[in-house]
C-alpha positions as CSV (number, residue, x, y, z in Angstrom):
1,X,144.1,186.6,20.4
2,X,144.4,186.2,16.5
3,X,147.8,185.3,15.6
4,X,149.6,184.9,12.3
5,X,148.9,182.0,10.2
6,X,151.6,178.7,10.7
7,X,154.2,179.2,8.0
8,X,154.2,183.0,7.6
9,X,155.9,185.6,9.8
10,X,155.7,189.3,10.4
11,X,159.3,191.0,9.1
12,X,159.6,193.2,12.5
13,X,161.5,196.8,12.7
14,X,164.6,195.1,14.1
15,X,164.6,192.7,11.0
16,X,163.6,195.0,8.2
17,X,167.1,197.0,8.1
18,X,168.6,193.4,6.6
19,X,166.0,192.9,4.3
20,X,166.2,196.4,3.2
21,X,170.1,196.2,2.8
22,X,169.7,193.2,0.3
23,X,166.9,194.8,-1.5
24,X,168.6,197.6,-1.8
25,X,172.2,196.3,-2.9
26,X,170.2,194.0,-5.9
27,X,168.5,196.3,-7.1
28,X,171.2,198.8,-7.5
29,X,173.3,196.2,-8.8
30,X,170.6,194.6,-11.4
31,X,170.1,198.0,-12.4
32,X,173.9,198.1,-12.9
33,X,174.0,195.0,-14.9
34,X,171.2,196.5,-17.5
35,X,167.9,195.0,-16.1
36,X,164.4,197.0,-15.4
37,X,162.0,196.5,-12.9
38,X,158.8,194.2,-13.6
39,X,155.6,193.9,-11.0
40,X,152.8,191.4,-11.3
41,X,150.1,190.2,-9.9
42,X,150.4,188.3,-6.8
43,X,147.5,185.1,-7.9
44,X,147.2,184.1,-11.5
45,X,145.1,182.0,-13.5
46,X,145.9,178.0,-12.2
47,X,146.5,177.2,-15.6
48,X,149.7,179.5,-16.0
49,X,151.4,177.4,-13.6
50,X,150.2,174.0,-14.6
51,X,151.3,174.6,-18.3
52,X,154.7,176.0,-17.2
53,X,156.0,174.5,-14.0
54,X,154.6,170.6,-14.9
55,X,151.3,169.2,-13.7
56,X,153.5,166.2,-11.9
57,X,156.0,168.5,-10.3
58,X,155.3,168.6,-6.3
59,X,154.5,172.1,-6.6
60,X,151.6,171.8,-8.8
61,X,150.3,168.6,-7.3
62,X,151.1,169.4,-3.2
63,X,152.1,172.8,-2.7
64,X,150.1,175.3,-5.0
65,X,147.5,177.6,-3.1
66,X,144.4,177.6,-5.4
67,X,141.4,178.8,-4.9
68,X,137.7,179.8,-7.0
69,X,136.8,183.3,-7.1
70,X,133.3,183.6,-7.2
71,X,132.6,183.0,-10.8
72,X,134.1,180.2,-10.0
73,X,136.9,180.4,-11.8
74,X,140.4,179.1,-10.5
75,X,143.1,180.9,-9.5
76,X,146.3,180.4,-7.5
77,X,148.9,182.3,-5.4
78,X,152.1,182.9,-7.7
79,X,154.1,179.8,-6.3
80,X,157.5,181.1,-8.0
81,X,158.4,184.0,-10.7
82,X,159.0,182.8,-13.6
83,X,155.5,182.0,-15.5
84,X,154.3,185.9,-14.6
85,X,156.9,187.2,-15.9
86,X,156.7,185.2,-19.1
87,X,152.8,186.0,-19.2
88,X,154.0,189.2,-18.8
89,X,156.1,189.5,-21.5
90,X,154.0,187.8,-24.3
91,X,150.9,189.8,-23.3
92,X,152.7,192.9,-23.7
93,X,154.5,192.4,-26.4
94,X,157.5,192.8,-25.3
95,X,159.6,190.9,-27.0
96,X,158.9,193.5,-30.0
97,X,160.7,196.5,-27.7
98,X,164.2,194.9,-28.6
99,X,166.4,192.6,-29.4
100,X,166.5,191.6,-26.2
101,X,164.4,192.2,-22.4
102,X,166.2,192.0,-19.3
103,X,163.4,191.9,-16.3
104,X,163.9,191.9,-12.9
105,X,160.8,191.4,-10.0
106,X,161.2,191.2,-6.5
107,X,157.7,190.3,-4.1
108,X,156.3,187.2,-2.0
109,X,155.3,183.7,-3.7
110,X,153.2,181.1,-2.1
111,X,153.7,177.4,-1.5
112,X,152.1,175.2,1.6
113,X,155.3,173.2,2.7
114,X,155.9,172.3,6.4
115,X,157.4,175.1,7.8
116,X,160.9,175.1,9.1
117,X,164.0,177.2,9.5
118,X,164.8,178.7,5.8
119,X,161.1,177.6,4.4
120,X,158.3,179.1,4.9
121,X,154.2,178.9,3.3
122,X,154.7,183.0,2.0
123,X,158.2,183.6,1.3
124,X,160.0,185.9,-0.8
125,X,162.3,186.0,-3.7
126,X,164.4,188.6,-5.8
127,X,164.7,187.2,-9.4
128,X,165.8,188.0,-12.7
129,X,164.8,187.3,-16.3
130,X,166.5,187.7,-19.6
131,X,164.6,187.4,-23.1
132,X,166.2,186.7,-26.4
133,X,169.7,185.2,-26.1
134,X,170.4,181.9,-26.9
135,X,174.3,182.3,-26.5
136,X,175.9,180.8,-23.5
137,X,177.9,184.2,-22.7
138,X,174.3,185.6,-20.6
139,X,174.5,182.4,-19.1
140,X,178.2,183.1,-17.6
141,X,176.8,186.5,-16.5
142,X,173.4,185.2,-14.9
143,X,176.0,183.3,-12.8
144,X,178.8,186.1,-12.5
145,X,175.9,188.8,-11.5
146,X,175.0,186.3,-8.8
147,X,178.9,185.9,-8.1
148,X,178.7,189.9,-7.3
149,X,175.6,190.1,-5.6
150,X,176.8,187.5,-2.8
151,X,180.2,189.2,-2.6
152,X,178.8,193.0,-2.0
153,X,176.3,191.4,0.5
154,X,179.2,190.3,2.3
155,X,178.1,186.4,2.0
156,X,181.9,184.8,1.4
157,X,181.5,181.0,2.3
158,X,179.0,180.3,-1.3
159,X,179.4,177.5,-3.5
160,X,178.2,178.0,-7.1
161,X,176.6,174.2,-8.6
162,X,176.6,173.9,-12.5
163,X,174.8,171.2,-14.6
164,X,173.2,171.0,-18.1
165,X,169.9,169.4,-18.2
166,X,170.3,168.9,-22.1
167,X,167.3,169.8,-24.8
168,X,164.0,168.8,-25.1
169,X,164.6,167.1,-28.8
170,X,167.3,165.4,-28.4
171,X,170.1,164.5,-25.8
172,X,167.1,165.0,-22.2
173,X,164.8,162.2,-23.7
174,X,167.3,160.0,-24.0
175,X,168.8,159.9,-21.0
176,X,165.3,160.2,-19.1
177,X,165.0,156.1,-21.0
178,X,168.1,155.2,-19.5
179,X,167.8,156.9,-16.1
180,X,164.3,155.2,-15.6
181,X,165.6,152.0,-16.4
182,X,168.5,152.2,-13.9
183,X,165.6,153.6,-11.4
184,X,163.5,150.3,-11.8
185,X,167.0,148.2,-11.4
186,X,166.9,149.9,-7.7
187,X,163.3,150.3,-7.4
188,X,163.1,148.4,-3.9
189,X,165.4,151.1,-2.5
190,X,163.5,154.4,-3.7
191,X,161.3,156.3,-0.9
192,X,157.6,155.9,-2.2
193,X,157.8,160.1,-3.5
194,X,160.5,158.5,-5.7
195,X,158.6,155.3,-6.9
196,X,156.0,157.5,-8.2
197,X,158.1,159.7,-9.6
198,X,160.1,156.9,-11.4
199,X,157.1,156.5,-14.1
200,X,155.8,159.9,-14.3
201,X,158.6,162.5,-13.9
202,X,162.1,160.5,-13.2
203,X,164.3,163.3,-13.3
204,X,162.4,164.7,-9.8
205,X,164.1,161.5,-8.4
206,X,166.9,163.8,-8.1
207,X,165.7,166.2,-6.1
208,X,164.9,163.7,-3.1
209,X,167.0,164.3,0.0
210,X,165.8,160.9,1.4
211,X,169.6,158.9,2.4
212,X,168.3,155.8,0.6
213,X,167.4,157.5,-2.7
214,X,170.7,159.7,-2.3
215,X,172.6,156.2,-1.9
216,X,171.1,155.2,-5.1
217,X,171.4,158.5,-7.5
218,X,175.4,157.7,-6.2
219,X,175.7,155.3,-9.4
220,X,173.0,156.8,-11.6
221,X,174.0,157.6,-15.2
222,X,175.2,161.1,-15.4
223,X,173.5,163.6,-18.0
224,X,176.6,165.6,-18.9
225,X,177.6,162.2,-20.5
226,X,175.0,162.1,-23.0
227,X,174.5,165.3,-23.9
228,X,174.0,165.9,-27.8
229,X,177.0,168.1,-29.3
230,X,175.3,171.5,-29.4
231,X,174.2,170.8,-25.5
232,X,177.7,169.9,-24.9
233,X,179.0,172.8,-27.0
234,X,177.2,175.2,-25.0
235,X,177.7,174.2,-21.8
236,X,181.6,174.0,-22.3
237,X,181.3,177.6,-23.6
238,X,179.7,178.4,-19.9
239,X,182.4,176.6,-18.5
240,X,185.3,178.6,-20.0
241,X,183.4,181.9,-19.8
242,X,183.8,181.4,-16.1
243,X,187.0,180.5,-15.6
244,X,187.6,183.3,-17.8
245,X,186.2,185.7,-15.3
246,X,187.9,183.6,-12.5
247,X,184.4,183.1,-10.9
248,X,184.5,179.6,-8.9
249,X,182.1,176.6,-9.6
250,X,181.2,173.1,-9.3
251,X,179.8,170.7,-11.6
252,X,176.6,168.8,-9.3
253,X,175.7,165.8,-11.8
254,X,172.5,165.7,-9.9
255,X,171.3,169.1,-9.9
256,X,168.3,169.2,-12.0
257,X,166.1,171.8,-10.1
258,X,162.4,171.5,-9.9
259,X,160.4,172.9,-12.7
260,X,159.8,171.1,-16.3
261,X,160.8,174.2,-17.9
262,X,164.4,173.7,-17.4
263,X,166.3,173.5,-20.8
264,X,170.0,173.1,-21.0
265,X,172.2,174.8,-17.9
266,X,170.9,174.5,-14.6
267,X,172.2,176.3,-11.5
268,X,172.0,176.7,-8.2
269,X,173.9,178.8,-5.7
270,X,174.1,177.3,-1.3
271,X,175.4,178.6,1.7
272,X,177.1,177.0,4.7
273,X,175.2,177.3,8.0
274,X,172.0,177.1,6.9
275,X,171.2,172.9,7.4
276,X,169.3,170.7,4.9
277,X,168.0,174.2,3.3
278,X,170.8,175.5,1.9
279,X,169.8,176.9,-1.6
280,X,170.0,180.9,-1.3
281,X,168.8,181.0,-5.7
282,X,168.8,179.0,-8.5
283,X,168.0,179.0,-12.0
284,X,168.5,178.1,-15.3
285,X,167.9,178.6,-19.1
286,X,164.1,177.9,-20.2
287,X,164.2,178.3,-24.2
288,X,160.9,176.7,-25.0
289,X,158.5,178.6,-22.3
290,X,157.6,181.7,-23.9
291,X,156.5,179.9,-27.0
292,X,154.7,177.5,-25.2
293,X,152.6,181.1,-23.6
294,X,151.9,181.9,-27.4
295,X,154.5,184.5,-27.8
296,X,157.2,183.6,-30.8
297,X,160.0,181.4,-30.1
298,X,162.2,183.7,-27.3
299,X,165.4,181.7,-25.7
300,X,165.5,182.7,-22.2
301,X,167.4,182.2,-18.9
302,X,166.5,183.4,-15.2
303,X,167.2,182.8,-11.6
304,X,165.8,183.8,-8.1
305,X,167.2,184.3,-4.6
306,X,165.4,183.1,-1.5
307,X,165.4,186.5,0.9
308,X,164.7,184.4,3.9
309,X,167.6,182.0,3.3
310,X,170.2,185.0,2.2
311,X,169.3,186.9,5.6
312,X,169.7,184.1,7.9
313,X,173.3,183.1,5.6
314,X,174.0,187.0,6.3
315,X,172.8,186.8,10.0
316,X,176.1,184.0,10.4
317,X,178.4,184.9,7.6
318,X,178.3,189.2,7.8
319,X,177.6,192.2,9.8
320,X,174.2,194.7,8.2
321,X,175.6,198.1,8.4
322,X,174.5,200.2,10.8
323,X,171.2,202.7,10.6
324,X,172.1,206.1,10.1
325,X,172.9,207.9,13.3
326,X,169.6,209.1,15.0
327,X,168.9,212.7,16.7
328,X,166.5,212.9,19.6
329,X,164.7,216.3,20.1
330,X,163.9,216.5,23.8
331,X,161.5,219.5,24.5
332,X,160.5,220.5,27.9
333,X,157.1,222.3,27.6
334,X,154.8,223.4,25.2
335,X,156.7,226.3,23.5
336,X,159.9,224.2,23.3
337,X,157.4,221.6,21.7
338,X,156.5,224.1,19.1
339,X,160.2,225.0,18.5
340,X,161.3,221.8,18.3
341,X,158.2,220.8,16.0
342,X,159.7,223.4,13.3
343,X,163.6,222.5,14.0
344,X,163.0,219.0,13.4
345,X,161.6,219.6,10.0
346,X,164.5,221.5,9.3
347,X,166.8,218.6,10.3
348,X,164.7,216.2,8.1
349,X,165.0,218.5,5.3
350,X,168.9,218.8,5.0
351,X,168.6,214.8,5.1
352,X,169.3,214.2,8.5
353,X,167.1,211.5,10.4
354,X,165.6,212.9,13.8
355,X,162.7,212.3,15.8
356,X,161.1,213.9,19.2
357,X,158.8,213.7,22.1
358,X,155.1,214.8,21.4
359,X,154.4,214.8,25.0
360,X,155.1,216.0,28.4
361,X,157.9,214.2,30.3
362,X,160.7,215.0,32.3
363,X,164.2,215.7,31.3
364,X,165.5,212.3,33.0
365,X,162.5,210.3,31.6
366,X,163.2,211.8,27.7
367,X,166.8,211.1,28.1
368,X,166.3,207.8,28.7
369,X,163.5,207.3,25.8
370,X,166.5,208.7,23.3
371,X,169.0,205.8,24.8
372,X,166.0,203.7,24.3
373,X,165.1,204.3,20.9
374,X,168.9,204.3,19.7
375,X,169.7,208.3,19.7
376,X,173.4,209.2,18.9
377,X,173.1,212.9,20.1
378,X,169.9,214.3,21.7
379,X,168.6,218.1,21.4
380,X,167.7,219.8,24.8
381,X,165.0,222.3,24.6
382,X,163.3,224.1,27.6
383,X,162.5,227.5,28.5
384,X,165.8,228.4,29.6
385,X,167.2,227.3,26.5
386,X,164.4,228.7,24.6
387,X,165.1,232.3,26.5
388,X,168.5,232.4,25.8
389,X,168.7,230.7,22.3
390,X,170.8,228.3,23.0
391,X,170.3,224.6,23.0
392,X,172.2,221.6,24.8
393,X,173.6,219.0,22.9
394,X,174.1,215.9,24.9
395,X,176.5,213.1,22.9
396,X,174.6,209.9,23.7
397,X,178.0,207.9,23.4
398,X,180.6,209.6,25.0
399,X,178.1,211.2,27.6
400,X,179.4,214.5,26.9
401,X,177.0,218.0,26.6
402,X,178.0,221.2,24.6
403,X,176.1,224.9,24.2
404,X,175.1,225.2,20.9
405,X,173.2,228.0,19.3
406,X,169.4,227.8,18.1
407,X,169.4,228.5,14.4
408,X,168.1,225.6,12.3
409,X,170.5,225.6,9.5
410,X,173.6,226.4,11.2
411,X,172.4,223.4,13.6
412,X,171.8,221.1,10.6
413,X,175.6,221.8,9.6
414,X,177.0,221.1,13.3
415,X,175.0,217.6,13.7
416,X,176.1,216.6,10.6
417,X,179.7,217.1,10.9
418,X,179.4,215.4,14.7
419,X,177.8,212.5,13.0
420,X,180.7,211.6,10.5
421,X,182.9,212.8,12.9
């Protein structure tokens, strides 16, 4: 038997209701908050990601899956959002539609980590982009719209982490010096990930969950203290906004995240319950990348939510609301078959959801396929009830059975008062 590849997983009929509750809930609510719906391809060229997440980042150097097409050329499964939608935009020309873009995407990305509870090799993410505003007021309500979100899901026990990971030109390099001198001071006590990263990249030193290096980062220099003044500016302005709008936070000195793009605030949002992998989205302000894609010089700000990591938080923290009630059509016969055939489109078509048999069974052996498949009330149909136009009505729950008669719409207007009854 062929089974699914390690690190992927088949979303199964009793799962999908949950994913299709969060879907649905973001996007009404990103619709709410002004932002339009973006799809992309699911590979890209492997350059796109090299020039935007950071050649030394473990994505692009462990976790990408690349591949030759057969020209030979090399492409790569969309590891996170962010770079397609900025290819996007700049190919497009979007940024010449209005003063400003707000983008959302939704879809599976692809990275080849060891698979465990909350990580997976295809996984999926909801995300959210916003093109041309510098001011830290879309930063407050990148983090208020994820503040929302959470709280219509139903997620209650979230912690919102808030750091500035300064500017490019003047306050990042700076502390990047004195943050790899401190890391060669303990260089003995870094994991061997860490000692590489020390030279190369040592802000990814953060990131590391190892105890010793977390032991170590304990005394590090913090960034927020040498931020220049319009870093620090800015990130005080997010601070008030959000008190403002009584939305709870934390400053995390350490939080970074893992892409180079990062410019200036840097968030991320966890959940209790959910172990080492706690991080349901994250994000942050990228003001260089769209420039660096060829387009003109854009300030921009995103975030993305893991799906798998918000449904297993919702699978502890909240209740999915139920599936709308289902009717059962149980026809006894061929001509009942064909009756039923033409009811049940009737049903469907005053928006109520129904299903029935499509073969021959006997009354006790459809009864129990309707408790089965989840009926609230089930339809009985046979030649008695054909003869005398009148249908049973059986109540699933409360094991009760009513006469009813057998005209479609007059049917359609009984069920549905039963079933918000």
């Amino acid at each position: 038997m062929i089974k699914a590849i390690r690190g992927v997983k088949d979303i199964l009929p009793s799962e999908a209701r949950a994913w299709q509750y969060v879907e649905a809930i973001s996007r009404k609510l990103l619709e709410d908050y002004g932002f339009s719906e973006l799809r992309t391809p699911i590979f890209e060229d492997t350059a796109l990601f090299i020039r935007s997440i950071g050649e030394e980042t473990d994505i692009v150097s462990k976790e990408m899956y690349t591949f030759p097409d057969r020209k030979g050329h090399s492409l790569t499964l969309r590891p996170e959002g962010t770079a397609s939608v900025v290819r996007a935009f700049v190919e497009h020309k979007l940024y010449a539609q209005g003063p400003y873009q707000k983008l959302y995407y939704q879809g599976p990305m692809f990275r080849y980590e060891r698979p465990q509870a909350g990580r997976s090799r295809q996984f999926h993410q909801i995300g959210a982009e916003v093109f041309g505003l510098a001011e830290p007021d879309i930063d407050a309500e990148m983090l208020i719209l994820l503040n929302d979100l959470f709280s219509k899901l139903g997620l209650v026990d979230v912690n919102i982490l808030l750091n500035s990971v300064g500017c490019p030109e003047r306050c990042r390099p700076r502390y990047k010096r004195l943050l790899q001198e401190f890391l060669r001071q303990n260089f003995a006590s870094l994991c061997l990930d860490c000692q590489q990263r020390c030279e190369k990249n040592p802000l990814r030193v953060m990131d590391c969950k190892n105890e010793s290096c977390q032991s170590v980062l304990a005394q590090a220099p913090v960034i927020l203290e040498y931020l220049c003044p319009d870093c620090l500016r800015h990130h005080q302005e997010v601070e008030r906004l959000l008190k403002v709008a009584d939305i709870p936070y934390r400053i995390n000195h350490r939080l970074v995240r893992g892409l180079d793009y990062y410019t200036r605030t840097a968030f991320e949002v966890t959940a209790s319950g959910l172990g080492a992998q706690n991080a349901i989205a994250g994000g942050g302000r990228y003001d260089r990348l769209v420039e660096d894609f060829g387009g003109p010089p854009t300030p921009a700000i995103g975030f993305a939510l893991g799906m798998e990591r918000v449904i297993l938080a919702l699978a502890g923290q909240a209740s999915m609301p139920k599936p709308r009630p289902l009717i059962y059509l149980a026809a006894l016969g061929q001509a009942a078959r064909q009756e039923a055939f033409l009811l049940i489109r009737t049903l469907r078509q005053k928006g109520l959801r129904a299903i029935m048999n499509y073969q021959d069974r006997s009354l006790k052996t459809l009864l129990k396929q309707a408790d089965q498949m989840g009926a609230s009330l089930t339809i009985i149909l046979g030649e008695n009830e054909l003869a005398s136009r009148r249908l049973l009505l059986r109540d699933m729950v409360r094991s009760t059975q009513e006469e009813i008669a057998l005209d479609g719409d007059n049917i359609a207007s009984l069920l549905e008062a039963k079933i918000l009854a």
